[in-house]
C-alpha positions in Angstrom: 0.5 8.6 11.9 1.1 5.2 14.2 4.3 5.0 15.9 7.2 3.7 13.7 7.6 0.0 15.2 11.5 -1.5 13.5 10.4 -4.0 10.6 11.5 -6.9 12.2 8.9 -7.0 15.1 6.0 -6.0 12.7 3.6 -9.0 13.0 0.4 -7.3 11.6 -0.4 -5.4 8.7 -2.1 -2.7 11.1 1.2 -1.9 12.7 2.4 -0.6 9.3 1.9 3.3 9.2 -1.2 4.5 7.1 -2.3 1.1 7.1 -5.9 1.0 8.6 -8.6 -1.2 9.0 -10.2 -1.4 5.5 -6.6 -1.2 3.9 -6.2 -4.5 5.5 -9.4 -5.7 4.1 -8.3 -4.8 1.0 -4.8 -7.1 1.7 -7.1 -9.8 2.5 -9.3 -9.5 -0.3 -5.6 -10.0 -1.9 -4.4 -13.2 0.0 -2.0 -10.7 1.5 -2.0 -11.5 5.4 1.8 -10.8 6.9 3.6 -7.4 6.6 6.3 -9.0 4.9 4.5 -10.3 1.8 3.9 -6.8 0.9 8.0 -7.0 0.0 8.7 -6.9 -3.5 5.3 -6.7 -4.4 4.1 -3.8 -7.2 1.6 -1.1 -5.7 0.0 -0.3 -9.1 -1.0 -3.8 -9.8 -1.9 -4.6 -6.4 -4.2 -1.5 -6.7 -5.4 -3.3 -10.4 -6.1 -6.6 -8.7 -8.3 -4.6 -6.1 -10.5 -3.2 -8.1 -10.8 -6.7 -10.7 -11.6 -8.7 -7.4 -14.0 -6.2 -6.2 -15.6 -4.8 -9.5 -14.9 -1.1 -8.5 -12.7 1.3 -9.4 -11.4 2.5 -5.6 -10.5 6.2 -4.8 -6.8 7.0 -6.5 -5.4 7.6 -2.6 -5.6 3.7 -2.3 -2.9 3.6 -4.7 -0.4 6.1 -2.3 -1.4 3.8 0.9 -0.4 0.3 -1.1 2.9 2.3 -2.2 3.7 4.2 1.2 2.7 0.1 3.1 5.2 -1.3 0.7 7.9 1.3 0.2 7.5 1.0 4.2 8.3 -2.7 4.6 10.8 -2.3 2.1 13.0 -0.1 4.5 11.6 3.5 3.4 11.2 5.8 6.0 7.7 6.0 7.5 6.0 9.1 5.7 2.5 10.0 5.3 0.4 8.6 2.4 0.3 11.3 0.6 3.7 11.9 -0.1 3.5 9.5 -2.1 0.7 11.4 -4.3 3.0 12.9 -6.7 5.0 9.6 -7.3 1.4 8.3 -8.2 0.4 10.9 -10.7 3.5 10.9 -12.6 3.5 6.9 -13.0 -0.3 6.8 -14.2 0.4 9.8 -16.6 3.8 7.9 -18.2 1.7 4.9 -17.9 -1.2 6.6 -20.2 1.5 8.2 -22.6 
């Protein structure tokens, strides 16, 4: 995992940790250039949105980078994407209920 770099000097999406080179494609692909409109934003649409714009359905781990890059910029603590794993399943499976 990168370095954890304070929020306030963040100026590209690839300083975030677990954000890589396609996830930032991705951001683009969702007129999502600066860290810091990632704030407030929902990971589960965002992840939605993704796969609308692009007309496939993207591997589920997408959805724990989008939540571990906002929850990040948000003022979480850095943590690998997949901590975030859990949090995903149980959403999508009270989301299906």
């Amino acid at each position: 995992m990168k370095p954890e770099i304070p929020r306030a000097q963040i100026k590209s999406l690839l300083e975030i940790p677990n954000v890589g080179k396609a996830c930032v494609a991705d951001f683009a692909l969702l007129e999502i250039r600066l860290p810091q409109e990632l704030i407030g934003r929902d990971p589960y649409d965002l992840y939605d949105e993704l796969c609308l714009v692009t007309g496939v359905r993207h591997d589920p781990c997408v959805y724990d980078v989008f939540i571990s890059a906002i929850r990040y910029m948000e003022g979480a603590p850095a943590m690998p994407w997949w901590n975030y794993t859990a949090e995903r399943k149980a959403h999508l499976l009270a989301k299906a209920k």
